[in-house]
C-alpha positions as CSV (number, residue, x, y, z in Angstrom):
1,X,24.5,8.8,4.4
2,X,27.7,6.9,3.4
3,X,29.7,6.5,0.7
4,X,27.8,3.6,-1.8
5,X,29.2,1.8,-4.9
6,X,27.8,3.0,-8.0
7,X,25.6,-0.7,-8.2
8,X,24.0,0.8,-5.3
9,X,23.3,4.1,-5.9
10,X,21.4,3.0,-8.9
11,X,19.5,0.6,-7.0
12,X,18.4,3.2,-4.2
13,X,17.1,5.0,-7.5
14,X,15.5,2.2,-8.8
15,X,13.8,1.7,-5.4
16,X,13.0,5.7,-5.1
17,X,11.1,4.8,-8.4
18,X,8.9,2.0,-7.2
19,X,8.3,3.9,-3.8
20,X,7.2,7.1,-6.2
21,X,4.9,4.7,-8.2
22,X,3.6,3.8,-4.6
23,X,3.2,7.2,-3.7
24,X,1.0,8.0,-7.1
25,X,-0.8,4.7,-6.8
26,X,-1.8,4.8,-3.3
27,X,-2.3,8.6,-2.9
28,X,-5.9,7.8,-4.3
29,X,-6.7,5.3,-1.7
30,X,-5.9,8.0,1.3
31,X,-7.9,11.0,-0.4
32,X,-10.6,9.3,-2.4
33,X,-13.5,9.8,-0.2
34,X,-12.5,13.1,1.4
35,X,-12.1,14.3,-2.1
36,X,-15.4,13.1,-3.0
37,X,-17.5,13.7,-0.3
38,X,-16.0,17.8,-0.9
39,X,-14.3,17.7,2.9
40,X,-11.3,18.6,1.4
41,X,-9.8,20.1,-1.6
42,X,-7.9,18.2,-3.6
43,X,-4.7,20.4,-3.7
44,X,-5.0,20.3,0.2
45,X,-5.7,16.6,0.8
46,X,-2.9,15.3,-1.3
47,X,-0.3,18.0,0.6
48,X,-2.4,16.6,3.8
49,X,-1.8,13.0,3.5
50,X,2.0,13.5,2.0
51,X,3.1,15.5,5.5
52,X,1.1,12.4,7.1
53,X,2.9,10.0,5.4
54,X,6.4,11.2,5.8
55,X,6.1,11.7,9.3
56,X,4.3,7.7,9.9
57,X,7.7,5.7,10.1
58,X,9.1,7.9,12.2
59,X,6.5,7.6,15.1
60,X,5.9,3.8,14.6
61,X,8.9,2.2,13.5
62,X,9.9,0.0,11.1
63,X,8.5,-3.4,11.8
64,X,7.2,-3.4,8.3
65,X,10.3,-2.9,6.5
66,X,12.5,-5.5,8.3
67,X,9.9,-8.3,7.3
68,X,9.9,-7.6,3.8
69,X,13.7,-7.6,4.1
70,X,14.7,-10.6,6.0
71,X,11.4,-13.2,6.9
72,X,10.3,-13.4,3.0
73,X,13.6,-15.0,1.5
74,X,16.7,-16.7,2.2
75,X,19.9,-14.5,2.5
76,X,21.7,-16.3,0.3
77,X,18.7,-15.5,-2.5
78,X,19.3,-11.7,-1.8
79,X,21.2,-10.8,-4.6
80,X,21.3,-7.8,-7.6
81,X,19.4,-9.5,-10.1
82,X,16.6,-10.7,-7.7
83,X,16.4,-7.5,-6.1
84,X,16.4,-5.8,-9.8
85,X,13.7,-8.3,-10.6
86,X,11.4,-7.9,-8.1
87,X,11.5,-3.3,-8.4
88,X,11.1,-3.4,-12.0
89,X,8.3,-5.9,-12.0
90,X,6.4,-4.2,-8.9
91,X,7.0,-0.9,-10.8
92,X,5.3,-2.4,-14.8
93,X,2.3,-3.9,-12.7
94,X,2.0,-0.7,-11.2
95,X,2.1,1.3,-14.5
96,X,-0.1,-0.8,-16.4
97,X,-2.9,-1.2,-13.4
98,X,-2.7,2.2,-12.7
99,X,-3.3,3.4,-16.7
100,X,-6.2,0.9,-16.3
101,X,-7.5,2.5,-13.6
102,X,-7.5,-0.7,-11.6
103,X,-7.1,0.0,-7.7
104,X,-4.3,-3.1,-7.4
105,X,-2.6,-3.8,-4.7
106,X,1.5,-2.7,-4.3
107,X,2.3,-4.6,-1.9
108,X,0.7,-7.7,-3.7
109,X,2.9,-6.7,-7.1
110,X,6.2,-6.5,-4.7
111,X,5.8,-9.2,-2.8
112,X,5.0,-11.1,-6.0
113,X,8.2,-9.3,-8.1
114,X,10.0,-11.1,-5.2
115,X,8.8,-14.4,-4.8
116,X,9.2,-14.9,-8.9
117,X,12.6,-14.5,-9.2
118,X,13.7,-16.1,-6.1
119,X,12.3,-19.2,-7.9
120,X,13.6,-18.8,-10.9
121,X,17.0,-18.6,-9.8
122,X,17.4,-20.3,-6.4
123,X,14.5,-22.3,-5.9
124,X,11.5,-23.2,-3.1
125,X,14.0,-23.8,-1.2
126,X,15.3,-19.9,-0.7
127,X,11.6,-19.1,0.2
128,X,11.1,-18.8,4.1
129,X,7.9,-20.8,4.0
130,X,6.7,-19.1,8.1
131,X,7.5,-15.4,7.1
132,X,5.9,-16.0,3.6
133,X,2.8,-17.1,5.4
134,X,3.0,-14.2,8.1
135,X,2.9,-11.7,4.6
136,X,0.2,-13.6,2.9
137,X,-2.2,-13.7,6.2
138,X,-1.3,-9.8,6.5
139,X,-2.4,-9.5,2.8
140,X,-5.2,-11.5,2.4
141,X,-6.9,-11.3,6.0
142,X,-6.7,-7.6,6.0
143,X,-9.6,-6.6,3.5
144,X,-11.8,-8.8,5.1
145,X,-11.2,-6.9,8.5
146,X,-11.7,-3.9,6.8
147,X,-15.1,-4.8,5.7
148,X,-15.9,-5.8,8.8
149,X,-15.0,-2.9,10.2
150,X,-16.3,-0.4,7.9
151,X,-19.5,-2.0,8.5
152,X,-20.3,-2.3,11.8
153,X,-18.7,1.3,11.9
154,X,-21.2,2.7,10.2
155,X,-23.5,1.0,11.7
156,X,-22.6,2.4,15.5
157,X,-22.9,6.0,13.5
158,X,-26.3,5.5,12.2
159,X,-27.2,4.4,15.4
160,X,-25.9,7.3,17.7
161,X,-26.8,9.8,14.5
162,X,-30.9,8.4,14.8
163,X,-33.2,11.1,15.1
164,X,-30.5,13.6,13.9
165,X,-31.3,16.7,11.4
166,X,-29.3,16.9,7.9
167,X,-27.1,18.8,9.7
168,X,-25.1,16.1,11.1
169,X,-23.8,15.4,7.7
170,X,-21.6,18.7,8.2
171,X,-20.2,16.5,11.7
172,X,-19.4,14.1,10.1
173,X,-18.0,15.8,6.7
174,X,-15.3,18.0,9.4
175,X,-14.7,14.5,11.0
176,X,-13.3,13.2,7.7
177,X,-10.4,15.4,7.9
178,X,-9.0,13.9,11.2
179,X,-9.6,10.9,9.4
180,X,-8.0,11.1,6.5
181,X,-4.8,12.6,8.3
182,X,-5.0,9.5,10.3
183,X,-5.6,7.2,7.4
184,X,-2.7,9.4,5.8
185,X,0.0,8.3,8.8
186,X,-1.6,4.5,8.8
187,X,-0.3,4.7,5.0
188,X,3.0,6.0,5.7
189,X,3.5,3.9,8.5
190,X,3.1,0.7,6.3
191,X,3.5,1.6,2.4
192,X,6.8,3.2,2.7
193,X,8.1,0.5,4.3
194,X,8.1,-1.6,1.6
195,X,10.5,0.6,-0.3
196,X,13.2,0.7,2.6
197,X,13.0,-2.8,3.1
198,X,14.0,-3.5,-0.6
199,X,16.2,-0.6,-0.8
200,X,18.0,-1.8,2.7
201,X,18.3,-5.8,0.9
202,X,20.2,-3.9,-2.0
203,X,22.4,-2.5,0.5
204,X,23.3,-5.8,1.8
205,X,23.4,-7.2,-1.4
206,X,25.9,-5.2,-2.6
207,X,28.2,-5.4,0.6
208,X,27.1,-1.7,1.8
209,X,25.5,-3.2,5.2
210,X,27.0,-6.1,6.7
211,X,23.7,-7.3,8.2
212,X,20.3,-5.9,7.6
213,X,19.1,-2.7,9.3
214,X,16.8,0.0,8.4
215,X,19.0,3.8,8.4
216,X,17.5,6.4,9.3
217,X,18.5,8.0,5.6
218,X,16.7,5.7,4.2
219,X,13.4,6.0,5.9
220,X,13.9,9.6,5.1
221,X,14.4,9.3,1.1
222,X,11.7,6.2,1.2
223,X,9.3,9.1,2.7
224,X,10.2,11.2,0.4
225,X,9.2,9.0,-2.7
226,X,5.9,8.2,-1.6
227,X,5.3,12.1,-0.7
228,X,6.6,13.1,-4.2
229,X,4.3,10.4,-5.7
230,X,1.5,11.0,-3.7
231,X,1.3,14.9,-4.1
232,X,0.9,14.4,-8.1
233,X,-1.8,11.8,-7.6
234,X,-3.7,9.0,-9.0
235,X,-6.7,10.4,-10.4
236,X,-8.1,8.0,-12.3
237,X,-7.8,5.7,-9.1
238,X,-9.5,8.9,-7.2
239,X,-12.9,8.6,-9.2
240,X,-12.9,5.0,-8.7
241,X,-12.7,4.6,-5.3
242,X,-14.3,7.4,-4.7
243,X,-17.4,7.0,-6.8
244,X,-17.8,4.0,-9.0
245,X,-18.7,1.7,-6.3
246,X,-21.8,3.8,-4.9
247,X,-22.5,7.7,-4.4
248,X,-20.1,8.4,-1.4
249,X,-21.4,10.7,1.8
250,X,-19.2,12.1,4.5
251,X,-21.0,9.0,7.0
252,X,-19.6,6.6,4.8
253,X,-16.1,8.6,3.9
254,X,-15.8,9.0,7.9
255,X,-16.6,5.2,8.7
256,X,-14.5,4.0,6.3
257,X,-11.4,6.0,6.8
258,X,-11.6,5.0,10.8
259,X,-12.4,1.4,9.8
260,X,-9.2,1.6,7.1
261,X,-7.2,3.7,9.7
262,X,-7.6,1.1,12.6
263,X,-6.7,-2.2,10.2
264,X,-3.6,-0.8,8.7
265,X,-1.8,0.6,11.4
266,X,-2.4,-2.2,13.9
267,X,-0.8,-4.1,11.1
268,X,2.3,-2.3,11.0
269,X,2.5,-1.8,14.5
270,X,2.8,-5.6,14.4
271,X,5.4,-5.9,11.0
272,X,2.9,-7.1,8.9
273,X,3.0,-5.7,5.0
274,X,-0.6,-4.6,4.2
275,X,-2.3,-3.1,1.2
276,X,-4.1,0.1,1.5
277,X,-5.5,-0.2,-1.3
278,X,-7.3,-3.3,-0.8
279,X,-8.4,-2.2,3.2
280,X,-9.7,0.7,2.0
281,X,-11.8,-0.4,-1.3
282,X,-12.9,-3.1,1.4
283,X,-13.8,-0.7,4.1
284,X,-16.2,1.4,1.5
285,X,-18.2,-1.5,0.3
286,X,-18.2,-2.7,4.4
287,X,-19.5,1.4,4.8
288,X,-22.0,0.8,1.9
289,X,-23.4,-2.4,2.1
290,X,-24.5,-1.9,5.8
291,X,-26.8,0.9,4.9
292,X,-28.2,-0.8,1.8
293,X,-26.5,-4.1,0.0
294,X,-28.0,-3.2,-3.1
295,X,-26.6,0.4,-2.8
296,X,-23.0,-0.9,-4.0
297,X,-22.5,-1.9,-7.4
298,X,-21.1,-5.3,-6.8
299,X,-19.6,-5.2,-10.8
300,X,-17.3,-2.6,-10.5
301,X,-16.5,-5.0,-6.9
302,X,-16.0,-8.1,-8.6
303,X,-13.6,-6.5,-11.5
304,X,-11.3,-5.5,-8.3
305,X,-11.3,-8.8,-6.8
306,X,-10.2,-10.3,-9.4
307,X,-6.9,-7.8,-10.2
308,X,-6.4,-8.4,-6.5
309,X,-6.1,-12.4,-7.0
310,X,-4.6,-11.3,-10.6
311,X,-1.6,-9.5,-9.0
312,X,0.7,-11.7,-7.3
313,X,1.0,-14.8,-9.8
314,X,1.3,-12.1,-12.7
315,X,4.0,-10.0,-10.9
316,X,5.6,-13.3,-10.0
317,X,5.7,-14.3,-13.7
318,X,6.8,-10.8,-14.7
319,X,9.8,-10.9,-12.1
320,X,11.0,-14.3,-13.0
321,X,11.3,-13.1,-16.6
322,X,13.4,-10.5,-15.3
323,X,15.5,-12.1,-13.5
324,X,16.1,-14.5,-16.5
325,X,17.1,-11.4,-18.6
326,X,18.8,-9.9,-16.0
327,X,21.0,-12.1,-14.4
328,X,23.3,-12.5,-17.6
329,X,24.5,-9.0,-17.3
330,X,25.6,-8.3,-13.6
């Protein structure tokens, strides 16, 4: 690690912050149905899918991280107060979605924390309009594959499963754990990038990088926010993935962490930012709604949807105000 200002140092923190509110806020989506479905203890799946997600970047790389921080906005736009902007507003839409209970997306609320003050204070112009697109396509395109995939994956199960006693419920239930380890690395492959993206466009903001580039320490302390975050969990997030749309069983928890799993890293693998949060909500009402549409309760549903469309205009607003506050005093 080498020697930072002390504008940096309290930017990596900031950052650490935001990835630790990741951590908490998307531990839920990782564990929810393993939780539910009694595959795993709760202790054990949140100490499960933090070791998963600390080791994720380091297999897959970091294709994620280097579009947040350099295809999303103009070099010239990356400075302290837009980079201050865009953490602290992620971080509030966090907070207050995650005291609501409401499964919103992080990577919406950062990407929207970016966008805002980047307007504010340089303009459309400062926006690069292709790699914008390339994140919003990732964003928006990935729930619906999810639900396409946790449907059709369930489907293939009941079919091979016909015929079968109760029994194969306890299949299926020790098959969730492989799952959720892989859903787990998926995660940490993709969510933790986010934080060393932003952390890595403070470091070039303040002169500590010449040109942008992911270290390895901070893929390490990035992994080690999100584990921190995730092993104290989102509980409230927990019950409501993991029961408030329908009664989860280990078919469903199995299809929908392989259908979640499959979306997310083949996402990363290709550098685009993803939320897990909305792939896997997505992937349970896909799991759901193919063994009965009238099984999921398509309230609890819509209420999501709309935080999801909710997210990015609000954090945009939130980070422009910021930044208006902000850029006075550095």
């Amino acid at each position: 690690m080498p020697s930072l200002s002390v504008e940096a140092i309290v930017l990596v923190l900031v950052a650490l912050v935001f990835g630790f509110y990741n951590g908490l806020h998307d531990s839920s989506n990782v564990v929810a149905t393993v939780i539910s479905t009694r595959a795993m203890r709760p202790r054990l799946a949140l100490w499960m899918a933090a070791i998963a997600n600390a080791v994720g970047p380091l297999i897959f790389g970091v294709a994620v991280a280097e579009t947040i921080g350099h295809e999303v906005v103009a070099q010239r736009a990356v400075t302290l107060p837009v980079v201050y902007a865009a953490l602290l507003a992620a971080i509030l839409w966090n907070i207050i979605t995650l005291k609501l209970g409401i499964p919103s997306s992080t990577s919406h609320a950062l990407i929207g924390g970016m966008v805002g003050p980047v307007l504010a204070g340089y303009g459309t112009g400062a926006i690069l309009v292709n790699g914008l697109l390339k994140v919003l396509l990732s964003l928006f395109l990935s729930p619906i594959l999810g639900m396409l995939a946790g449907y059709w994956i369930i489907k293939t199960c009941l079919f091979l499963a016909r015929g079968a006693s109760p029994r194969v419920n306890v299949w299926f239930q020790r098959g969730q754990i492989l799952t959720a380890a892989t859903l787990a690395l998926s995660h940490g492959t993709n969510g933790a990038q986010k934080t060393m993206g932003v952390i890595t466009l403070g470091l070039v903001a303040t002169g500590s990088l010449s040109h942008f580039y992911v270290p390895t320490w901070v893929i390490l302390l990035s992994a080690a926010a999100i584990d921190l975050g995730t092993l104290l969990g989102g509980w409230s997030l927990i019950r409501t993935l993991g029961a408030r749309f329908y009664r989860v069983r280990p078919i469903h928890g199995f299809s929908a962490q392989t259908a979640s799993s499959l979306v997310i890293l083949g996402a990363a693998l290709l550098g685009g930012p993803v939320s897990t949060t909305h792939v896997v909500s997505s992937a349970i009402v896909g799991a759901g709604s193919a063994e009965r549409v009238q099984k999921v309760r398509w309230g609890v549903v819509n209420n999501i949807v709309a935080s999801w469309f909710l997210t990015i205009p609000a954090a945009a607003a939130l980070g422009a105000l910021l930044y208006l506050l902000i850029d006075p005093l550095i």
